[in-house]
C-alpha positions, 0 to 999 in steps of 0.5 A: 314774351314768347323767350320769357315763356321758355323760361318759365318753362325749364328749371334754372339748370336747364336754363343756364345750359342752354344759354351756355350752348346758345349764346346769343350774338352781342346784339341780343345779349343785354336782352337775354341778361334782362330776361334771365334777371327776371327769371331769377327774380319772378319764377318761384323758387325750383325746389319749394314755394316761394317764400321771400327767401331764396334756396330750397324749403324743407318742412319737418315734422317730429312727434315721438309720441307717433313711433313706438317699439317699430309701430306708428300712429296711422291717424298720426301719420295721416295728419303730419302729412297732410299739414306738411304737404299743405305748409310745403305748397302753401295752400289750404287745399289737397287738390291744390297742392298736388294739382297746382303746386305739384302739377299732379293731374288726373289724367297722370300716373303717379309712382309712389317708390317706396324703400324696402331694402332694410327689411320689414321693420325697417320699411316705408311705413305703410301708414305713411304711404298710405296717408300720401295714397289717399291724398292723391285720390282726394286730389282726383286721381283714380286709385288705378293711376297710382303705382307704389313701387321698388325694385326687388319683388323679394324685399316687397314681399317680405316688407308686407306690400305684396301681396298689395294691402287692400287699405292702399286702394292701388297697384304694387309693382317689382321693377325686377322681375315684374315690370323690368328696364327700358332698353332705350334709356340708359346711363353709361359710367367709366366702371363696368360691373359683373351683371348678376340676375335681375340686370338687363343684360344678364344672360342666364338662370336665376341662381338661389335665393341666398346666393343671388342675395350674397352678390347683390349685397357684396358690391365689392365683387362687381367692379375689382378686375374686371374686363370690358371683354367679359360678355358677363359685364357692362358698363351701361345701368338701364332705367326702370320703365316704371320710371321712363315709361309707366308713371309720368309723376314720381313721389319718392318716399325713402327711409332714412337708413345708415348705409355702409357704402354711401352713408345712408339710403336718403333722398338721392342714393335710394332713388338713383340706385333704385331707378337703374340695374347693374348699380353695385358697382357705384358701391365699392370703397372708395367711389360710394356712389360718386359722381354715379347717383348725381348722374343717374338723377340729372337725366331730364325724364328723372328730375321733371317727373319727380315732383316730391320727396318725402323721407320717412323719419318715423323710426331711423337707423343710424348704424348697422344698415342696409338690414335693419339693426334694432340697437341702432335705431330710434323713434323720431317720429318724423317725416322731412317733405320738400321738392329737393332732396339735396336740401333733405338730405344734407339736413339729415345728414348733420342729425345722423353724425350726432346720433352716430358720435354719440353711439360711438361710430365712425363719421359718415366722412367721404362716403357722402360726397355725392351730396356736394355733387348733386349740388354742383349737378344743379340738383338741389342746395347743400349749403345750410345757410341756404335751405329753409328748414320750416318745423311744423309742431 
C-alpha cells in the first residue's frame, strides 16, 4: 500500500526514473510490475481528467464573433473560459475545478505569466486574464495570493498591465527588474551566452532603451565566438524567484504569436524563455530552442507547480512576429486549456502552417522540433492520434 501511494504521488515521468534508478531485486520485481500496472490503469490521465481514453485533453473554443479590429468580447471571454475550465476538469463547480481538479488551495500563491512580448495589440488579453482572476477568487483564494507576471517591466507597461488595472484586483509584478532570479536554481546549457542587462550575473549599467532592446532581440549576437573565458558570458540561465521562490501555483496564459526562432511563442517556448535569464543564446539559427526549452521546463519545481496552460487564441499572429504585425493576424476568437502544453502546442502548430501556406510563407520546418522533444522529455503528447481535442460550441 504505502508503494501504491508513492505512486499516486509522482507523475508517470518521475515514476519510471525512479524505477529506472532503483531497481528492485528479482524478489520484488513481479510486485513492482503489478503495482505500476495499476498505476497506469487506476491514476487519472497526467495531463487532463480521466475520460476513458488515453493521452492528454485539450479543450477548445472559437467564436469569432468575440474578436474584432484587436478588441474582444469581456462578457464573452469570461464565459468561454469558465465553460472551458469546467469541461476541462469535469466539474460543474470553480471552487472544484481549481481545488480538487487542479489542486489550487487558498492558502497558495498563484502566478498567473502572461506573454507581452508582442506589443499592446498583441498581449494576453486582459479580459482573458481577467476572467481566470476572478475565478480564482471565486474559488477562495484572496486577490493578495494571485501575481500576474512577465518578465520585461518595459513590455508590461507598454501592454497596459502596469500600472495594475484596478479591474484585475491583484499584484502585477516584472521579473526584470522587480523581483529578479534565484541564484540557487539554475539551468547549465553546453552554450554560453553574452550576458546583457537584466541577467543575473551581468556586471555593469544599464545601457538605453534602444540599445538594450536591439540586443536583446538579436539572439544571433549572444552565442557566435564567444569564449568560456570572457567574464561577460555564462553558460548557466537562472530561474525567476517568482517561479522557484513566490508562487507555489502557476497558470500559464501565452499568446499564440509567430516566432522566427522557435516557430511561435506557445505553451513550451514562451514559458521556458520567460522563467529564466541569458535565454538569447537558445535562439540562434539552427538550435531554435533545441533541447533548451524541454530542459529548462523538466526541472521538478517547473512541471509540479504549473498546474494549467491556457493559450490566448482571441487574435493570432501567424507571420512577422515577435512584434505585432497586423497583416498577419487573424480574429479566432479562441482560447485552447489543458494541462499539457506539448498537446496544445502541437495542435496549434498544424493550424498555424495552413494559415502560414495559404499566406504564402515558409513552413515552420525544424524550428519546432523542440516540441517532439518535450514529448520524449516526458512532458506531454505530440502525437495527434493521442490527444483528445475536445471543441466546446
Amino acid at each position: 500500500m504505502i508503494f501504491l501511494k508513492s505512486c499516486r504521488d509522482m507523475n508517470r515521468h518521475r515514476f519510471l526514473r525512479t524505477l529506472s534508478q532503483n531497481p528492485p531485486s528479482f524478489r520484488r520485481l513481479g510486485l513492482a510490475a503489478v503495482a505500476l500496472g495499476l498505476f497506469f490503469l487506476a491514476c487519472p490521465t497526467q495531463y487532463g481528467q480521466a475520460t476513458g481514453k488515453p493521452g492528454s485533453v485539450v479543450v477548445y473554443l472559437e467564436n469569432p464573433r468575440v474578436a474584432s479590429q484587436f478588441q474582444v468580447d469581456s462578457e464573452a471571454v469570461r464565459t468561454l473560459f469558465r465553460q472551458g475550465l469546467l469541461r476541462l476538469c469535469h466539474t460543474q463547480s470553480v471552487v472544484q475545478a481549481w481545488r480538487e481538479a487542479l489542486g489550487v488551495q487558498p492558502s497558495d500563491t498563484v502566478g498567473i505569466k502572461i506573454s507581452t512580448t508582442a506589443g499592446p495589440l498583441m498581449a494576453t488579453r486582459l479580459a482573458l486574464v481577467r476572467a481566470i482572476v476572478d475565478s480564482l477568487i471565486e474559488s477562495g483564494l484572496a486577490p493578495s495570493q494571485i501575481i500576474v507576471w512577465d518578465k520585461f517591466e518595459d513590455d508590461l507597461r507598454n501592454s497596459g498591465y502596469l500600472p495594475a488595472p484596478t479591474e484585475l484586483r491583484c499584484r502585477v509584478a516584472s521579473v526584470i527588474p522587480e523581483t529578479g532570479f534565484d541564484p540557487h536554481r539554475y539551468y547549465v546549457n553546453e552554450l554560453w551566452g553574452k550576458l546583457i542587462w537584466g541577467d543575473l550575473l551581468f556586471r555593469g549599467t544599464r545601457p538605453s532603451a534602444g540599445q538594450w532592446r536591439w540586443e536583446l532581440e538579436h539572439p544571433a549576437e549572444a552565442s557566435g565566438g564567444i569564449s568560456s573565458e570572457d567574464p561577460s558570458t555564462s553558460n548557466r540561465s537562472f530561474y525567476a524567484r517568482l517561479a522557484t521562490q513566490i508562487c507555489t501555483k502557476i497558470v500559464h496564459v501565452p499568446v499564440l504569436v509567430d516566432h522566427p526562432s522557435v516557430g511561435f511563442l506557445g505553451c513550451l517556448a514562451d514559458l521556458a524563455l520567460g522563467i529564466v535569464d541569458n535565454s538569447r543564446r537558445f535562439l540562434s539559427e539552427g538550435i531554435w530552442g533545441d533541447p533548451a526549452i524541454p530542459e529548462i521546463l523538466s526541472q521538478d519545481f517547473v512541471r509540479t507547480r504549473t498546474v494549467l496552460h491556457v493559450l490566448d487564441c482571441l487574435m493570432i499572429q501567424y507571420g512577422g512576429g515577435p512584434r505585432c504585425a497586423p497583416q498577419y493576424t487573424y480574429p479566432l476568437g479562441g482560447i485552447y486549456l489543458s494541462r499539457d502544453p506539448v498537446a496544445i502546442d502541437s495542435t496549434v502548430r498544424a493550424r498555424l502552417e495552413t494559415w502560414r501556406r495559404e499566406a504564402k510563407l515558409p513552413p515552420l520546418g525544424p524550428r519546432t522540433r523542440y516540441i517532439e522533444t518535450a514529448a520524449r522529455y516526458g512532458l506531454g503528447i505530440a502525437d495527434p492520434s493521442k490527444i483528445e481535442l475536445i471543441a466546446l460550441p
